[in-house]
Structures are given as structure tokens and as C-alpha cells.
C-alpha angles and dihedrals in degrees: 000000000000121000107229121184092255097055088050088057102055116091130240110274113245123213120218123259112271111267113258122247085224127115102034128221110270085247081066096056093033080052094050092045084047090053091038097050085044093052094048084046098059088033092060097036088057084048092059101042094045076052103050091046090058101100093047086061100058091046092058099044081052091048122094142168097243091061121116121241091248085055095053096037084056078051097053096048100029074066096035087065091050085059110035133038120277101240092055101055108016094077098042117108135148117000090015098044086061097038094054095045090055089046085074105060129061117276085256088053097051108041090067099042088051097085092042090049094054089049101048077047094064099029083063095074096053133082119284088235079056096055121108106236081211098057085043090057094044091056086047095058086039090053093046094047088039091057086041094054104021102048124107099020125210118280090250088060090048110060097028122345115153106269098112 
């Protein structure tokens, strides 16, 4: 190329600063208050739940094997109270008692604790040295399933249900 007088005079030419990343697009702020809202909603969700499952902990942490099935019936109600209204479960003994523990878990869940219920039902009225240590146990491991699937109840078991 040849250097004439006029090209020596141009100037270089100067490219313009890069273009900051600051302030960001209004998506990018619409993007940050979506993830934020999000984040307060399953944060507050965990909160609650941990909350409403309060009282199942304690029961469970109460609850032992060596207890007697009058013990752990006075459990399960003494929790049932603290989830369901009091007129709903305060009255309730025997049969529905029964009825209304096995409301609470699916058909298949109850069908096989129905038996064992009936017979923890009579067992209650004997004496603790008649008591099979087998059928003890049993109620144990149906107390402690019973507090694991049954507690907290849906909010449609909660505030009606049909266990009257």
C-alpha cells in the first residue's frame, strides 16, 4: 500500500468501550423477584410442615416398646386431639375408636391392622400378666406406623371428615 500524506493524517480508528453488564434488563430483575418469591414460598412451606408435624414427633419420641396397650391408646388419642377437633375424636372408644383410627390409613392398611385392632381392643380389658408380649409388641409397631401415615391428616380430615 502506498502512504500518501492524507492517510497519515486519519486517525486510528477507536473502538467504543464494551458495553457494562450494569444495569441489567428489567427480565433480569423480573427473573431475580420469580426465583426470590419461589424461594420465600418453599421456605415457608418447609417451615409449616416442619410446624404441623410437631406434635407427631413428640409422640413418637414418647412412644416404646415396653408400653402397655392402655399407655399407647392414651398416646394415640392424647395426638389425635392435637390434629383433629375435639369433638370429633374425645368421645370416641371401642369400636370407634377403632373405626376412626383405621379411617385414617389407606383400605390396604387397614385391612391388615383390623384384626390386630379388635384384638388389642379386647386384650385392654385384661390383666397386664394376660397379655400376650407378642400382641404388645404388635400394637407398638401399629402405633408407631399409625403416628408415621396418619399424621398430619389432610386438610379434609381435619376440619370434618366422617368420623363422628
Amino acid at each position: 500500500m502506498i502512504d500518501t500524506p492524507a492517510l497519515q493524517e486519519m486517525q486510528q480508528i477507536i473502538a467504543p468501550p464494551a458495553a457494562h453488564w450494569w444495569p441489567l434488563a428489567p427480565g433480569w430483575y423480573l427473573l431475580g423477584a420469580l426465583v426470590l418469591a419461589i424461594l420465600l414460598g418453599c421456605g415457608y412451606g418447609l417451615v409449616a410442615s416442619y410446624r404441623r408435624r410437631r406434635m407427631r414427633r413428640a409422640a413418637l419420641r414418647q412412644l416404646h416398646p415396653g408400653m402397655s396397650i392402655n399407655a399407647i391408646n392414651l398416646l394415640l388419642k392424647q395426638t389425635a386431639l392435637a390434629y383433629f377437633p375435639a369433638h370429633q375424636v374425645a368421645g370416641l372408644s371401642g369400636n370407634r375408636w377403632r373405626d376412626f383410627l383405621l379411617a385414617q390409613l389407606n383400605e390396604r392398611q387397614a385391612a391388615n391392622y383390623y384384626d390386630l385392632l379388635v384384638e388389642a381392643e379386647h386384650a385392654a380389658f385384661q390383666p397386664e400378666r394376660q397379655r400376650a408380649p407378642a400382641l404388645q409388641q404388635q400394637y407398638y409397631d401399629f402405633a408407631r406406623h399409625w403416628l408415621k401415615q396418619a399424621l398430619p391428616p389432610a386438610k379434609k380430615q381435619r376440619h370434618g371428615g366422617d368420623h363422628d
